[in-house]
C-alpha positions in Angstrom: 0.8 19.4 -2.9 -1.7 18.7 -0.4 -1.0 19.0 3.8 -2.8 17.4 6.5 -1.9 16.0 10.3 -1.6 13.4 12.5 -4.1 13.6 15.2 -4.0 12.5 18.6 -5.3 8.9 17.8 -2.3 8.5 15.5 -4.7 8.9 12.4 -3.4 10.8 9.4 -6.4 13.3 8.6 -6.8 15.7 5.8 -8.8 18.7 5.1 -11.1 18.5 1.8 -14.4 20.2 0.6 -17.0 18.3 -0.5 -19.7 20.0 -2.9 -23.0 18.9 -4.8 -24.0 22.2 -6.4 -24.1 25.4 -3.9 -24.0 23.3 -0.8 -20.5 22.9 0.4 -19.0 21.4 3.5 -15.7 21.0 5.1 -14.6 17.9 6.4 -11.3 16.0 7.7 -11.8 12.5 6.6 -8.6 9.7 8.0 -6.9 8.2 5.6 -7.9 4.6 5.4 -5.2 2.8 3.1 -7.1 -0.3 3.6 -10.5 0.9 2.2 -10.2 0.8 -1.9 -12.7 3.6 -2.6 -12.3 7.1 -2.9 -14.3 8.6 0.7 -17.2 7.3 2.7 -19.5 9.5 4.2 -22.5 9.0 6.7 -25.9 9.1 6.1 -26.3 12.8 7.7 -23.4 14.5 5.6 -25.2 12.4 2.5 -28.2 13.9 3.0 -27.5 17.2 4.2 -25.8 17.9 1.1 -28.7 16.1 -1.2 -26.0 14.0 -2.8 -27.1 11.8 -5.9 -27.8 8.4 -5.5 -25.8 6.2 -8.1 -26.0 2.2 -7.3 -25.3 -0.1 -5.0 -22.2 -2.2 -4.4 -20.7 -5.2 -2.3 -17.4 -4.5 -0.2 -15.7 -6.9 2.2 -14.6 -4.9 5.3 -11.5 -5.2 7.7 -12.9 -8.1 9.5 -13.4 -9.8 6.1 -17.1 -9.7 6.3 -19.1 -8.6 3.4 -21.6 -5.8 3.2 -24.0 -3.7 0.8 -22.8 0.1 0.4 -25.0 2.9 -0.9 -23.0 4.8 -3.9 -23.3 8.1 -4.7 -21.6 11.4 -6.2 -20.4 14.7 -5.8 -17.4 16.7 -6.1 -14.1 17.8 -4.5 -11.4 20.1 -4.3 -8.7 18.0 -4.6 -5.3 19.3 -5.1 -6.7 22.3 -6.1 -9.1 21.2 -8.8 -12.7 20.0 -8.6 -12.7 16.2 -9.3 -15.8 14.3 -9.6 -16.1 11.1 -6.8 -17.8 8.3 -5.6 -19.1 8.2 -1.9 -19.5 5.4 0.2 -22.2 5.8 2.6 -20.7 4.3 5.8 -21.9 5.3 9.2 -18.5 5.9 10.5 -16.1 8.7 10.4 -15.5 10.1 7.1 -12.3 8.0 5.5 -10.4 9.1 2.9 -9.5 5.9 0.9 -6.9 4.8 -2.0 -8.7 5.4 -5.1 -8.5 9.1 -3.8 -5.0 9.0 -3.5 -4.1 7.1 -7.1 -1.2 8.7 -8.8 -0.1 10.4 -5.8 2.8 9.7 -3.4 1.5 9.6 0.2 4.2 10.5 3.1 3.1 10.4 6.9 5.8 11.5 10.1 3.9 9.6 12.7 4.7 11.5 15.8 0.8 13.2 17.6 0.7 16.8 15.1 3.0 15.3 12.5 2.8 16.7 8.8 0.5 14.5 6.4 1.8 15.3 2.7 0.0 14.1 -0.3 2.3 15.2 -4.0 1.1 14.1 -7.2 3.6 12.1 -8.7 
């Protein structure tokens, strides 16, 4: 199981560690239930951890616009096992999105410091 918060903007937030051989980083991406992929990442975290470039690939965003994203790969400790991923490069906050979360059951008490708990199912 798998703890986060909610943070004063009312966004549920996780911590996770990102990895692409000895370079590590901590992050707190939001969960994003309405982004499909598994996280997005900006350009700086991207490079700064020399992430591998894997393709390119159309997604329609909340406004229903469509755009070109920047794939690429690395790994994560997730639930307390490195898992291999797909990054979105997106120059916004890192988002945590549903493909991430597949298979597990995701329960948020929104009150300002509420718990975020993720559970496999």
């Amino acid at each position: 199981m798998m703890q986060g918060y909610i943070n004063r903007n009312y966004e549920a937030v996780i911590s996770l560690v990102i990895k692409n051989g000895n370079a590590m980083k901590y992050i707190q991406p939001v969960i994003d239930t309405g982004f499909t992929g598994f996280l997005s990442l900006p350009l700086s975290i991207i490079t700064e951890l020399d992430l591998a470039w894997k393709y390119r690939d159309r997604g329609t965003l909340g406004d229903g616009s469509e755009t070109v994203f920047d794939i690429y790969e690395c790994s994560v400790i997730w639930d307390g096992e490195y898992r291999e991923i797909e990054v979105n490069q997106a120059e916004t906050e890192p988002l945590l999105g549903m493909m991430m979360l597949r298979g597990y059951r995701l329960q948020i008490d929104n009150i300002e410091g509420g718990l975020v708990t993720i559970q496999h199912l």
